[in-house]
TITI-439275 format. One record per residue (C-alpha): residue number from 1; residue in one letter; x negated, y negated, z negated. Coordinates in nm, 2 decimals, padded with zeros to 4 digits, always signed. Layout:
<site><seq>NUM</seq><type>A</type><east>X</east><north>Y</north><up>Z</up></site>
...
end
This chain:
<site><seq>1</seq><type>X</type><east>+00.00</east><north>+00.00</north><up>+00.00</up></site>
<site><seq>2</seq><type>X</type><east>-00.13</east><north>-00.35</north><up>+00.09</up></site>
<site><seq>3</seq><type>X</type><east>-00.06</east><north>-00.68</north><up>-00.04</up></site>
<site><seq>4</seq><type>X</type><east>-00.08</east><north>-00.96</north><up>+00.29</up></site>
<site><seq>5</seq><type>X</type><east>-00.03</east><north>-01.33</north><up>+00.21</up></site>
<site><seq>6</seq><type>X</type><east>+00.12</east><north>-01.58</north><up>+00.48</up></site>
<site><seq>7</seq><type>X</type><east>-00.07</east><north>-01.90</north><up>+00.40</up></site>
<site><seq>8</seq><type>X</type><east>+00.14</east><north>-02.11</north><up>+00.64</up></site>
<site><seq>9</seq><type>X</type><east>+00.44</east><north>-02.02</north><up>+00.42</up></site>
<site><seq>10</seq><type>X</type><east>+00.30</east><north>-02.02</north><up>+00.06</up></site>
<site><seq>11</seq><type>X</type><east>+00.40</east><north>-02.34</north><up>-00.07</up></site>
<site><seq>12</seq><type>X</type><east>+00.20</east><north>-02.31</north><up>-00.42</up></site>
<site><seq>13</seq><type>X</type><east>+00.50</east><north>-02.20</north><up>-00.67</up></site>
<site><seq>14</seq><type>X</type><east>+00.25</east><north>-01.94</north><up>-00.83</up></site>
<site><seq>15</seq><type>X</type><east>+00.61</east><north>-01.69</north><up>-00.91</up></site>
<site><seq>16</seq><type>X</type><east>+00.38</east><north>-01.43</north><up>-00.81</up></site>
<site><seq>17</seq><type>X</type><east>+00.11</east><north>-01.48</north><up>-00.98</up></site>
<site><seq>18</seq><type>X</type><east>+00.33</east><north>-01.52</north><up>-01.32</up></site>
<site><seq>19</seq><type>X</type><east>+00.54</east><north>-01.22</north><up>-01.23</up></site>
<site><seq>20</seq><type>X</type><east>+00.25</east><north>-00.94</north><up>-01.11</up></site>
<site><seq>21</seq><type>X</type><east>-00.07</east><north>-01.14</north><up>-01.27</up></site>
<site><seq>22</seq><type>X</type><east>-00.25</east><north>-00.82</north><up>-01.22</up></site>
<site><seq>23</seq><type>X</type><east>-00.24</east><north>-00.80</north><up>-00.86</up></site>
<site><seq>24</seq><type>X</type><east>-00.19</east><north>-01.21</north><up>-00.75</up></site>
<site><seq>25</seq><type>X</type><east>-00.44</east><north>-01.52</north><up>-00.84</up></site>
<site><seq>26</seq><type>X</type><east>-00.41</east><north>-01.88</north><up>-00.74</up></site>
<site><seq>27</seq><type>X</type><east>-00.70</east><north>-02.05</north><up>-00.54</up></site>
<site><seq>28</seq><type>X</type><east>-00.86</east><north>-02.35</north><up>-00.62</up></site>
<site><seq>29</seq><type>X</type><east>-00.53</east><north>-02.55</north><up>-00.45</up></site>
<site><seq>30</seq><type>X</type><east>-00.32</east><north>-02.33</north><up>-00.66</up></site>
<site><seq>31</seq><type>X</type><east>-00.21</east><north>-02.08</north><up>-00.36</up></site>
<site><seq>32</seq><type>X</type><east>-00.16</east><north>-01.74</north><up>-00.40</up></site>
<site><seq>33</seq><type>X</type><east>-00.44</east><north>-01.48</north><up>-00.28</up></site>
<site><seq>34</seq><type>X</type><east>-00.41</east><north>-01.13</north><up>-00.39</up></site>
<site><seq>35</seq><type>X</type><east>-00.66</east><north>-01.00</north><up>-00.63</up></site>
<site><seq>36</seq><type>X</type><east>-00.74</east><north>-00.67</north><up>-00.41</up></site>
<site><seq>37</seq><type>X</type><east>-00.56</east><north>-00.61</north><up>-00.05</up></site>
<site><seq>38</seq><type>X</type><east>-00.47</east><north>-00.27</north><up>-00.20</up></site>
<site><seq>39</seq><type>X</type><east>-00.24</east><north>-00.19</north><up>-00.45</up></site>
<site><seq>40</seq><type>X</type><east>-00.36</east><north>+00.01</north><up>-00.70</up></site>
<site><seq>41</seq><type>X</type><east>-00.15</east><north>+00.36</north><up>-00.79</up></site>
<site><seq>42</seq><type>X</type><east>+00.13</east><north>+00.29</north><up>-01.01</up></site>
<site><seq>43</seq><type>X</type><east>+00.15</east><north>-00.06</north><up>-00.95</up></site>
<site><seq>44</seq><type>X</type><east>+00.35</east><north>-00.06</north><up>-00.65</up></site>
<site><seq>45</seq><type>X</type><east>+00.65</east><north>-00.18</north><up>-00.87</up></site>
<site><seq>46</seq><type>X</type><east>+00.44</east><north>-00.50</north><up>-00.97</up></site>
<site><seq>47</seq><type>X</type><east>+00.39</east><north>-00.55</north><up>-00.61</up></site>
<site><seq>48</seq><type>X</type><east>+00.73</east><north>-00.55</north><up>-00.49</up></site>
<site><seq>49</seq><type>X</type><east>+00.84</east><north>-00.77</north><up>-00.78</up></site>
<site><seq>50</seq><type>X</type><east>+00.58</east><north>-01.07</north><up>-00.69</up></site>
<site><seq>51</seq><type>X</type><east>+00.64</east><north>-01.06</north><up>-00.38</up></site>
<site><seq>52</seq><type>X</type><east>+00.99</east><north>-01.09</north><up>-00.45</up></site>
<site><seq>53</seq><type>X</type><east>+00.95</east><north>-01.37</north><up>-00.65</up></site>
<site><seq>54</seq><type>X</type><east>+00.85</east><north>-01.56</north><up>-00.35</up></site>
<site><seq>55</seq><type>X</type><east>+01.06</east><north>-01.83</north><up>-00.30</up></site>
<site><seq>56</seq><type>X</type><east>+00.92</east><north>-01.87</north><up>+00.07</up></site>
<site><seq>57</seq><type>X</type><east>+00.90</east><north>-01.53</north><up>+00.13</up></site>
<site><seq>58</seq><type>X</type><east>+00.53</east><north>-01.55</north><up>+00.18</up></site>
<site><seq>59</seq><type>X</type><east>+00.41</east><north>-01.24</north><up>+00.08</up></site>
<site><seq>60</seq><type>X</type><east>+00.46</east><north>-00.89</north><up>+00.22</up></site>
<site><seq>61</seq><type>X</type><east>+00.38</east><north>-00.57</north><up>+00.07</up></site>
<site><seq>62</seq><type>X</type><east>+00.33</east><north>-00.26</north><up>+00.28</up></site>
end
């Protein structure tokens, strides 16, 4: 499973990086980057939840 980030789209809310902290960091502009490409096993969940809490939609996980 891979995390991708659409920078065109992320807007700087940091929801993802609150919700999944684990797997989602802010850059020095406060933009979302994910920690690792891959998720690690068992955090799939985590994933799926920060991505949801995208307001832009920005992230996918696949």
């Amino acid at each position: 499973m891979k995390i991708t980030i659409d920078t065109q789209l992320c807007s700087g809310h940091a929801r993802c990086a609150a919700t999944a902290p684990e797997l989602f960091e802010l850059d020095d502009s406060g933009y979302a980057v994910p920690l690792d490409g891959e998720v690690p096993a068992g955090r799939e969940k985590e994933a799926r939840e920060g991505a949801w809490a995208c307001p832009e939609r920005a992230i996918t996980v696949e």
